[in-house]
MOPAC internal coordinates of N, CA, C and O (Angstrom, degrees):
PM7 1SCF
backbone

  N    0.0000 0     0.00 0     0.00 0    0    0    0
  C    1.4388 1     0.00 0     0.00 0    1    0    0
  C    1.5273 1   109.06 1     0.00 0    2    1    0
  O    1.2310 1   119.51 1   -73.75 1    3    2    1
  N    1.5853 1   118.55 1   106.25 1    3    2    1
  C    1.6354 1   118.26 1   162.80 1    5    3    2
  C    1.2098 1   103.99 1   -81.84 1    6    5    3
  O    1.2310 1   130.78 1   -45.93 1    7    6    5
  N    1.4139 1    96.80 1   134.07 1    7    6    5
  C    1.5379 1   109.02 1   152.24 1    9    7    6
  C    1.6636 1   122.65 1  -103.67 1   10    9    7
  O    1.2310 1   119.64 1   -95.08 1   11   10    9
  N    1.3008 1   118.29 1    84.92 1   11   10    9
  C    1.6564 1   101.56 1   171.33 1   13   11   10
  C    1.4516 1    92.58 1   -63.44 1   14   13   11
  O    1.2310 1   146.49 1   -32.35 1   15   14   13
  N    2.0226 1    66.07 1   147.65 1   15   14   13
  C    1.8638 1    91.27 1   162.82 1   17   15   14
  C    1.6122 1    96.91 1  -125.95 1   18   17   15
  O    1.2310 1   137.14 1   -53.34 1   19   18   17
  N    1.6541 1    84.40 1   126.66 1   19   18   17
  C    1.6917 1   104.79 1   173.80 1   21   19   18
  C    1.5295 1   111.47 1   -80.70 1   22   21   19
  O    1.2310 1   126.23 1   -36.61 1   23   22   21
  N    1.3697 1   105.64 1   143.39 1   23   22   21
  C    1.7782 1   129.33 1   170.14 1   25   23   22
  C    1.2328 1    98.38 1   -54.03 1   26   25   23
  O    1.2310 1   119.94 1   -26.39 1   27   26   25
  N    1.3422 1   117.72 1   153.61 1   27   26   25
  C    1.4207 1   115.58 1   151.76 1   29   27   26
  C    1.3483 1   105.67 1  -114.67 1   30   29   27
  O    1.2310 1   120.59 1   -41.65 1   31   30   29
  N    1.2260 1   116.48 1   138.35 1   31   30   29
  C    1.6182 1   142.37 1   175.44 1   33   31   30
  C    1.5897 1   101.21 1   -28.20 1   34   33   31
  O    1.2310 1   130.59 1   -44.93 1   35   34   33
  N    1.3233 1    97.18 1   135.07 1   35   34   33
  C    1.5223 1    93.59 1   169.83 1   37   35   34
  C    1.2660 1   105.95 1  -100.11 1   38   37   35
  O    1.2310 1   113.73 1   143.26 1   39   38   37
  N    1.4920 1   129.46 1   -36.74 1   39   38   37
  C    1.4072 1   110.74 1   165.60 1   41   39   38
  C    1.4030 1   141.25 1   -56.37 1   42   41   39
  O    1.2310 1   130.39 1   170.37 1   43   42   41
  N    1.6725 1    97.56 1    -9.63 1   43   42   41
  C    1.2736 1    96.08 1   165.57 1   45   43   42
  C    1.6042 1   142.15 1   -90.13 1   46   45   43
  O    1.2310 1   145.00 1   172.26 1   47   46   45
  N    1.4285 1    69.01 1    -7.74 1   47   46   45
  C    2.1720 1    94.85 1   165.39 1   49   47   46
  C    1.3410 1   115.03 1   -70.90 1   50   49   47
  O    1.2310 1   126.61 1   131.06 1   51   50   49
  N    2.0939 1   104.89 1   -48.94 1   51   50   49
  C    1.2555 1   109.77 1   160.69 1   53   51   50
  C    1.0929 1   122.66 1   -30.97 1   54   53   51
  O    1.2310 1   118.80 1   112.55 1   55   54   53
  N    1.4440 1   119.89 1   -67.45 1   55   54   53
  C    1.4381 1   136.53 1  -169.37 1   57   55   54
  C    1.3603 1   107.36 1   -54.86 1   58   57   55
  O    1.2310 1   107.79 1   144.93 1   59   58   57
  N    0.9839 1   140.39 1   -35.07 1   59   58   57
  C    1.2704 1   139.53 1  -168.50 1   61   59   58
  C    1.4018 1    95.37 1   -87.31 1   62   61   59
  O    1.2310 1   118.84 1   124.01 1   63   62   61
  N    1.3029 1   119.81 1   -55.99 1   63   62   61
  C    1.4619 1   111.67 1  -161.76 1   65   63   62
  C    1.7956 1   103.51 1   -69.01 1   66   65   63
  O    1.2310 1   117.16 1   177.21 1   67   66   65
  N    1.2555 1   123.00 1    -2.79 1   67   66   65
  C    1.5064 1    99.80 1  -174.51 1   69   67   66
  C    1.4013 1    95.94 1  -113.26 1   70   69   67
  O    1.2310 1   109.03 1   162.02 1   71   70   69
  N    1.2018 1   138.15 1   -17.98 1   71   70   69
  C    1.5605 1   145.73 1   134.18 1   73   71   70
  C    1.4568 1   100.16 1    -9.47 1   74   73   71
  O    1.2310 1   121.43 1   105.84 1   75   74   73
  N    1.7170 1   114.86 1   -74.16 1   75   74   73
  C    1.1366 1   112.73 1  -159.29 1   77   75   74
  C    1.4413 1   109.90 1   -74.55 1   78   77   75
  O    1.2310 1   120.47 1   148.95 1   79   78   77
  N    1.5151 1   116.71 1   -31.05 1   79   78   77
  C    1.5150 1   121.57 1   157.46 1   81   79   78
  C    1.8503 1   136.56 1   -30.94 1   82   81   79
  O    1.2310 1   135.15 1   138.27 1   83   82   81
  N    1.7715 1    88.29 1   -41.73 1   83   82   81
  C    1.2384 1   123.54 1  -176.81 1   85   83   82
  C    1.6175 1   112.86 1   -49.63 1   86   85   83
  O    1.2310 1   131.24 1   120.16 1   87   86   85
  N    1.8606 1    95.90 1   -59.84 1   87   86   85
  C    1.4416 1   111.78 1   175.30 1   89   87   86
  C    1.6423 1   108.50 1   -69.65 1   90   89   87
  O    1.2310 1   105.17 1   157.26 1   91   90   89
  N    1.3122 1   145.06 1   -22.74 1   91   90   89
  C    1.3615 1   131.15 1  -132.76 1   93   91   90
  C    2.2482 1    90.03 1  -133.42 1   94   93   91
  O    1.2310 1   132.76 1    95.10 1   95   94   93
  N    1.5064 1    92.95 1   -84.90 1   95   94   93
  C    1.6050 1    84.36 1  -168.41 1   97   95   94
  C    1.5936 1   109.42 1  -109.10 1   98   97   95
  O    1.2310 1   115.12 1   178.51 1   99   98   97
  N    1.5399 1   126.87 1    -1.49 1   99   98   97
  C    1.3439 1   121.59 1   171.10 1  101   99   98
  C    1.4546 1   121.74 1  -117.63 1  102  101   99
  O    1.2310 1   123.49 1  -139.23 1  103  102  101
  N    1.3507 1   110.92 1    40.77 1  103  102  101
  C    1.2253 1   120.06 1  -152.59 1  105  103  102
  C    1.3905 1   109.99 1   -29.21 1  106  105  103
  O    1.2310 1   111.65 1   122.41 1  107  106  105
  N    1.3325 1   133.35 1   -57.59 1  107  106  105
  C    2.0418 1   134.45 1  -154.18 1  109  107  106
  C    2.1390 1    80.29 1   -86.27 1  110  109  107
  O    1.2310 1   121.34 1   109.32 1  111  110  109
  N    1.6823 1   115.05 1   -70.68 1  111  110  109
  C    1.1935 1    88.54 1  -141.83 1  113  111  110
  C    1.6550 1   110.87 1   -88.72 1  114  113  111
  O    1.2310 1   125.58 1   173.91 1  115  114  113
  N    1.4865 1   106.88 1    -6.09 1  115  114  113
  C    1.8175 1    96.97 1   157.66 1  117  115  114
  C    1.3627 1   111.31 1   -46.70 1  118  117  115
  O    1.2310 1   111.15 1   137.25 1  119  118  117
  N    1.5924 1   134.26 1   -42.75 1  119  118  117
  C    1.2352 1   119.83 1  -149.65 1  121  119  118
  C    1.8138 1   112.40 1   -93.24 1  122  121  119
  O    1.2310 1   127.14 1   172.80 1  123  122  121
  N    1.4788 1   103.87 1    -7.20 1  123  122  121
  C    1.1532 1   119.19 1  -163.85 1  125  123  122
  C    1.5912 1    94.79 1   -91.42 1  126  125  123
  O    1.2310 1   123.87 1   143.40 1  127  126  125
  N    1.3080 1   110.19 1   -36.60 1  127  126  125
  C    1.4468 1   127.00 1   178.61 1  129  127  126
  C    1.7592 1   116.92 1   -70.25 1  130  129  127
  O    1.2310 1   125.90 1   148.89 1  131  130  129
  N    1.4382 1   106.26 1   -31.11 1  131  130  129
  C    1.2107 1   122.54 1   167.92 1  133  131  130
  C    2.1493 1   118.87 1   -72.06 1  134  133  131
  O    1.2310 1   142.07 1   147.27 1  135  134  133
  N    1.1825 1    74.75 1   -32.73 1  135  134  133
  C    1.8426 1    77.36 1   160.26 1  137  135  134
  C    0.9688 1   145.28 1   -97.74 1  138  137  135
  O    1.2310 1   125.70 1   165.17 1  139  138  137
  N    1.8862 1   106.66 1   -14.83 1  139  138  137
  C    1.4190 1   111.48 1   169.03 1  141  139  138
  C    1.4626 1   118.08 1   -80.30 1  142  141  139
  O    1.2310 1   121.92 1   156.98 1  143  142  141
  N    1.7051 1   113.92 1   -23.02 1  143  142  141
  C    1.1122 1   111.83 1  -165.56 1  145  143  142
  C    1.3352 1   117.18 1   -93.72 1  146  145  143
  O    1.2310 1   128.21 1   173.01 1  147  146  145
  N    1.1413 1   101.79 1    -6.99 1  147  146  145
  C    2.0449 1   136.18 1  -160.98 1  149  147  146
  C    1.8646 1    83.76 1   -66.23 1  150  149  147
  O    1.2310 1   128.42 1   113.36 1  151  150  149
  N    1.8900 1   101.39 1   -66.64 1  151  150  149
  C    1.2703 1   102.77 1  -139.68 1  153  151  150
  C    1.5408 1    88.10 1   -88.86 1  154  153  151
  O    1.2310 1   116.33 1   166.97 1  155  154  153
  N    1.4735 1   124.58 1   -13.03 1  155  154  153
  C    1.4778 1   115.75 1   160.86 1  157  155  154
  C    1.4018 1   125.81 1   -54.52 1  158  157  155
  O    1.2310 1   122.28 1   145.03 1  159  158  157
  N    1.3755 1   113.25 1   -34.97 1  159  158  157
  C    1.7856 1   132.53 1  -169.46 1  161  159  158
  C    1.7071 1    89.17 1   -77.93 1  162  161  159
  O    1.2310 1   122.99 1   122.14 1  163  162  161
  N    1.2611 1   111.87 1   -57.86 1  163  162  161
  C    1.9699 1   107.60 1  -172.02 1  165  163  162
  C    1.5926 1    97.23 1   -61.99 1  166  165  163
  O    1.2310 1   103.81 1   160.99 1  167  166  165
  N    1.0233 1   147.42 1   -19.01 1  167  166  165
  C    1.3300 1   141.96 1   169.62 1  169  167  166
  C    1.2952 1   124.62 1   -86.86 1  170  169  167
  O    1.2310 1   124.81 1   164.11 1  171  170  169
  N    1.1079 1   108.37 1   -15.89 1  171  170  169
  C    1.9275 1   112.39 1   171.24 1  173  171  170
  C    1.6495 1    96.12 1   -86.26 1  174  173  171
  O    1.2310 1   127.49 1   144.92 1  175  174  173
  N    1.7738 1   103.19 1   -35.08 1  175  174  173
  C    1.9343 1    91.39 1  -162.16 1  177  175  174
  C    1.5374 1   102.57 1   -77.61 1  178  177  175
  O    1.2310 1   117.06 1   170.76 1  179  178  177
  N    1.1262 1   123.20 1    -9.24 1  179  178  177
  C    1.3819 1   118.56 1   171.84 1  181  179  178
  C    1.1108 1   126.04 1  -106.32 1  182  181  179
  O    1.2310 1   116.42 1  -168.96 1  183  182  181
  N    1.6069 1   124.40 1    11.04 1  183  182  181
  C    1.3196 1   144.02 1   126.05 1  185  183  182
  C    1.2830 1    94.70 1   -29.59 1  186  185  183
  O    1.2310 1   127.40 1    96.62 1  187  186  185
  N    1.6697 1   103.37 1   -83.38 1  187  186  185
  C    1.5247 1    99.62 1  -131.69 1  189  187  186
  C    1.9318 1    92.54 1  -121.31 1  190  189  187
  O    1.2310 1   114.27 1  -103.33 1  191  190  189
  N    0.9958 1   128.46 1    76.67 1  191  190  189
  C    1.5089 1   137.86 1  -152.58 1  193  191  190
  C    1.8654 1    88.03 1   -73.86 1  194  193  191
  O    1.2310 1   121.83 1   126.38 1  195  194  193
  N    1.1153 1   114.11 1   -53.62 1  195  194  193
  C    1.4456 1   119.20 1   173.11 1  197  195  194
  C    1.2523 1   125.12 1   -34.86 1  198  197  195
  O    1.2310 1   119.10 1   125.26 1  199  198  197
  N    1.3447 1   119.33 1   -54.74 1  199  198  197
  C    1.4595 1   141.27 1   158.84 1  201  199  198
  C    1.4451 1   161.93 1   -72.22 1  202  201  199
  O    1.2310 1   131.33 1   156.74 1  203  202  201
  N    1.6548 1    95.73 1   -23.26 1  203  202  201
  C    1.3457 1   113.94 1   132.44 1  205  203  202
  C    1.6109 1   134.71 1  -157.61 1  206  205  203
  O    1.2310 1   119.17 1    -3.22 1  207  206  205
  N    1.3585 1   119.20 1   176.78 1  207  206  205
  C    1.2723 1   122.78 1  -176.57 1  209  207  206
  C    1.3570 1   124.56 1  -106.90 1  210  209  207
  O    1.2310 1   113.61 1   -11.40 1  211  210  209
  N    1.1939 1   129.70 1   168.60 1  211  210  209
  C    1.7846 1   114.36 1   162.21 1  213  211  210
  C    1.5809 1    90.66 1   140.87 1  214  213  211
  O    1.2310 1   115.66 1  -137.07 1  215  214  213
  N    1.1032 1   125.84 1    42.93 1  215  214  213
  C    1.4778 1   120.11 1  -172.06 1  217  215  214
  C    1.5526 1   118.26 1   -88.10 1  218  217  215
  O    1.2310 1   126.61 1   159.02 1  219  218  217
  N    1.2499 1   104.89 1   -20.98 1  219  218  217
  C    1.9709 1   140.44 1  -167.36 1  221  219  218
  C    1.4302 1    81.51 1  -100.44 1  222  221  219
  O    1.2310 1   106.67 1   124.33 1  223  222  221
  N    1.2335 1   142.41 1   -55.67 1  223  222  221
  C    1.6340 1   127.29 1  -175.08 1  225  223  222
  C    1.6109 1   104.93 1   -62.92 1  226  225  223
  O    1.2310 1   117.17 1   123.56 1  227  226  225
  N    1.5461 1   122.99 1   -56.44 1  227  226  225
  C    1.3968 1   130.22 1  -155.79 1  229  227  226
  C    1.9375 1    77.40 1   -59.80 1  230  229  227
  O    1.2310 1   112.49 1   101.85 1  231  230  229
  N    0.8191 1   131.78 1   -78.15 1  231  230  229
  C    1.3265 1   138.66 1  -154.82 1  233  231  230
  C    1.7759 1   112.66 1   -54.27 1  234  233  231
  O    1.2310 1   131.90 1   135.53 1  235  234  233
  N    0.8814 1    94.63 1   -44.47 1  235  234  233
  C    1.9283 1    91.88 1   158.38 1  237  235  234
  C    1.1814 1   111.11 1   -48.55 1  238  237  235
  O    1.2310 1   113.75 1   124.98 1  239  238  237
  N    1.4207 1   129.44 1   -55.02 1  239  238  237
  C    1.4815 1   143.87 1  -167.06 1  241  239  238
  C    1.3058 1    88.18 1   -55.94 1  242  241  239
  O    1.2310 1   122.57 1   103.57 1  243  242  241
  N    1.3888 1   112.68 1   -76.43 1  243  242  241
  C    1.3508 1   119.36 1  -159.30 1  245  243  242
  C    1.3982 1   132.66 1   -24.12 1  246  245  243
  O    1.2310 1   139.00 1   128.89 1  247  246  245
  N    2.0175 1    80.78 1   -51.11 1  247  246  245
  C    1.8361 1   114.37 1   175.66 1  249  247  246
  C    1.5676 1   118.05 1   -54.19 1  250  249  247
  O    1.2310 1   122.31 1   142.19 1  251  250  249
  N    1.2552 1   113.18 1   -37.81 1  251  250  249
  C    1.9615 1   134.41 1  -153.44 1  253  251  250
  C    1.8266 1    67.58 1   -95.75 1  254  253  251
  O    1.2310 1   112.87 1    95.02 1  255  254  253
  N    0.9601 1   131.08 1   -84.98 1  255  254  253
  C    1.3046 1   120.44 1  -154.04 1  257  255  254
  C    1.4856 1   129.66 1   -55.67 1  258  257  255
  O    1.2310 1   126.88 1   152.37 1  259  258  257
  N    1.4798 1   104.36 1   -27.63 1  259  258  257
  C    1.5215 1   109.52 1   179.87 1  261  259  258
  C    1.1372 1    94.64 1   -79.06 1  262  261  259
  O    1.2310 1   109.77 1   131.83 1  263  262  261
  N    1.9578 1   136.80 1   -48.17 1  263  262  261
  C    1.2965 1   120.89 1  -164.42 1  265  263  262
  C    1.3123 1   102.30 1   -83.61 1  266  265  263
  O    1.2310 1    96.26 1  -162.24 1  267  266  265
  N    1.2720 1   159.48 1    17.76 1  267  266  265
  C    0.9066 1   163.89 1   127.40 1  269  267  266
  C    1.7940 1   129.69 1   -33.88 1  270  269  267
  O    1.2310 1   133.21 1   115.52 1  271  270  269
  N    1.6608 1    92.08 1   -64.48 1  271  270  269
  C    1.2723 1   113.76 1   173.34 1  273  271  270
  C    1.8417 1   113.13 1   -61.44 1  274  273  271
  O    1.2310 1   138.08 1   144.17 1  275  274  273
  N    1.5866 1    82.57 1   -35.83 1  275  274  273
  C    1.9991 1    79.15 1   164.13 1  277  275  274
  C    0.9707 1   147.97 1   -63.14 1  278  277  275
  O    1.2310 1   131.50 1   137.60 1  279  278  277
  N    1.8046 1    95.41 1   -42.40 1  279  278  277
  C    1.0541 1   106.60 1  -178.07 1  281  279  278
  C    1.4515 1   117.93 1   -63.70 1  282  281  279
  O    1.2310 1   120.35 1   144.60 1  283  282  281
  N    1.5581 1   116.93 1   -35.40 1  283  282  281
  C    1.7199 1   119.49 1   160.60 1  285  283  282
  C    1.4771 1   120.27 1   -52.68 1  286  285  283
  O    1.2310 1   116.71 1   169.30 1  287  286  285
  N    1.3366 1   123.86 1   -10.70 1  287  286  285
  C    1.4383 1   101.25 1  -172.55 1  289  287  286
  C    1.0950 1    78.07 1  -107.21 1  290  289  287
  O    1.2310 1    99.14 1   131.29 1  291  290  289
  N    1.1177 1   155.14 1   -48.71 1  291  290  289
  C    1.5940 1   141.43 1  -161.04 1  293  291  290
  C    1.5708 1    88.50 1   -67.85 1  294  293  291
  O    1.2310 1    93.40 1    92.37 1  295  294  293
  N    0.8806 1   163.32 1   -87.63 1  295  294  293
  C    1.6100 1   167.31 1  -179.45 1  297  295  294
  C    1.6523 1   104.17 1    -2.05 1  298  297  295
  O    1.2310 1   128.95 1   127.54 1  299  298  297
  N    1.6205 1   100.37 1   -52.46 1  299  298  297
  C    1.2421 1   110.07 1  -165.90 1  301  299  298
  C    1.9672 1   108.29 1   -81.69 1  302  301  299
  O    1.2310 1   129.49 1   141.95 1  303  302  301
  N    1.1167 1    99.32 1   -38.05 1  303  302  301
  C    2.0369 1   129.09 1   166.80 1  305  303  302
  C    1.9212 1    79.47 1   -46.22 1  306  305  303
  O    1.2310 1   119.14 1   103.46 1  307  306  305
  N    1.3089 1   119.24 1   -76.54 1  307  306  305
  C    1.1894 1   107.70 1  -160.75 1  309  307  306
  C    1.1335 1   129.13 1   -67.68 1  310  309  307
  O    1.2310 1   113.25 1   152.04 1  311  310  309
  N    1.5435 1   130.36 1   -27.96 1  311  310  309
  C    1.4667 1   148.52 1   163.56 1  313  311  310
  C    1.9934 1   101.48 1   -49.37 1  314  313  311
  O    1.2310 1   114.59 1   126.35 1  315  314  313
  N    1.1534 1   127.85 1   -53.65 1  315  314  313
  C    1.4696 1   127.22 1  -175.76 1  317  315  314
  C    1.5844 1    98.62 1   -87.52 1  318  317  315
  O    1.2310 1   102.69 1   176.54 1  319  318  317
  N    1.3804 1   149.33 1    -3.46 1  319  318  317
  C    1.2523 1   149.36 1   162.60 1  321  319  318
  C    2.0579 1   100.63 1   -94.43 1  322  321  319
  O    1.2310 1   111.52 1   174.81 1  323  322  321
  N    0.9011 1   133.58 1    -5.19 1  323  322  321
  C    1.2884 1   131.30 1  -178.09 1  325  323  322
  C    1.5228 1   105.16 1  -109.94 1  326  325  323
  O    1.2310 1   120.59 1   117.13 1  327  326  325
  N    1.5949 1   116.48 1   -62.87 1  327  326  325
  C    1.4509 1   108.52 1  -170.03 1  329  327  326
  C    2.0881 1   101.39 1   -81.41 1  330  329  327
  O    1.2310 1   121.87 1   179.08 1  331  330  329
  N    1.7690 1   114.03 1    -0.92 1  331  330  329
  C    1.3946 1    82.06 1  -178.63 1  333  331  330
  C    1.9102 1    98.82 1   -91.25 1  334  333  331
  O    1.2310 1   121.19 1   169.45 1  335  334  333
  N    1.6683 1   115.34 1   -10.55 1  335  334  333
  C    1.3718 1   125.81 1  -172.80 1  337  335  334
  C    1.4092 1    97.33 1   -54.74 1  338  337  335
  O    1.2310 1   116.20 1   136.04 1  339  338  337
  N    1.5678 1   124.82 1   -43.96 1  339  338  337
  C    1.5234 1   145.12 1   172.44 1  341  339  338
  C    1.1124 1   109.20 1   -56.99 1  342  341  339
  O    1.2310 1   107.25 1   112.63 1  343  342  341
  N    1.3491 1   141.37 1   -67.37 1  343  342  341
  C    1.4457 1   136.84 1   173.25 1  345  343  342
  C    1.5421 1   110.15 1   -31.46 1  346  345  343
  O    1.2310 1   128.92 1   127.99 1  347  346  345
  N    1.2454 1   100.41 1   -52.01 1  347  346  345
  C    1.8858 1   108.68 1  -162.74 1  349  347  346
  C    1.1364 1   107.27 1   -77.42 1  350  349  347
  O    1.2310 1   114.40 1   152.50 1  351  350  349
  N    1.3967 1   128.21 1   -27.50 1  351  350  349
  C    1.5615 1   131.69 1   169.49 1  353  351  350
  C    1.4366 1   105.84 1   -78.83 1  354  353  351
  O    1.2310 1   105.82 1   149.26 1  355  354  353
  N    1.5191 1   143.92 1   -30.74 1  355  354  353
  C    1.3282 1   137.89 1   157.02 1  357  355  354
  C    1.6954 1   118.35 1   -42.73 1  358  357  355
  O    1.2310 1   134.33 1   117.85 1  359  358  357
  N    1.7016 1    89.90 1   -62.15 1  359  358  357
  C    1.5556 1    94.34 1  -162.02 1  361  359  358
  C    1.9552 1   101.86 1   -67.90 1  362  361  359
  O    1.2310 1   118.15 1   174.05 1  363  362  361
  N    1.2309 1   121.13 1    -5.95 1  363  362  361
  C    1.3312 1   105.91 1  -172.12 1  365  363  362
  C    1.3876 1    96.88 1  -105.41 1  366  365  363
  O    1.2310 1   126.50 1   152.09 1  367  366  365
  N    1.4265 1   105.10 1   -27.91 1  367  366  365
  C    1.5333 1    98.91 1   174.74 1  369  367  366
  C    1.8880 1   129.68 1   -58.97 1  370  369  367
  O    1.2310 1   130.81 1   155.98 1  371  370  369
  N    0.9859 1    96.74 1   -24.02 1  371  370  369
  C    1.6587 1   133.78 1   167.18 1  373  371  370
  C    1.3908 1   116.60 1   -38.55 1  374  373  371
  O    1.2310 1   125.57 1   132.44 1  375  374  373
  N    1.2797 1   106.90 1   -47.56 1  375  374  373
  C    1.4962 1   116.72 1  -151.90 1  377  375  374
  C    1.2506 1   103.91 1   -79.82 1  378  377  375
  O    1.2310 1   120.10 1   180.00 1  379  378  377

C-alpha cells in the first residue's frame, strides 16, 4: 500500500494569508492579492490533483477577498449616496 503525500499549494497559503491581510493591515491590495492568487492556486490543484492540496485554503482566500472587495464598493456606493443625499437637501433647502 503507497501512500503519496500531496504538497499543499503554496499559493493557496498565499491566498489565504493576504485574504486575511485584506481584512486587517492591507485592506484594497491584500484582498486583490487574495483573488488573484486564490484562483491561480485552484488552477495549479486541478492541474495536478495527485500532487497537491490546499483547495479549502485557495477558497477561504478567495471568500475574505471577494467579500472584502465588496464590502469597499458598497462603502464607497454609500459615501457618494450620503454626501450627494446632502448636496440635494442643501441646494433645495436654499431656495
Amino acid at each position: 500500500m503507497n501512500a503519496t503525500l500531496r504538497q499543499t499549494s503554496s499559493l493557496a497559503v498565499v491566498s489565504l494569508v493576504a485574504g486575511i491581510l485584506g481584512w486587517t493591515l492591507l485592506p484594497f491590495l491584500g484582498s486583490v492579492a487574495a483573488v488573484v492568487t486564490g484562483h491561480m492556486a485552484r488552477s495549479e490543484i486541478r492541474r495536478a490533483p495527485e500532487r497537491l492540496e490546499g483547495d479549502g485554503l485557495a477558497i477561504a482566500g478567495l471568500v475574505l477577498g471577494y467579500l472584502s472587495i465588496a464590502m469597499a464598493v458598497l462603502l464607497v456606493f454609500a459615501i457618494f449616496l450620503f454626501f450627494g443625499g446632502l448636496a440635494a437637501f442643501l441646494a433645495f433647502a436654499g431656495r
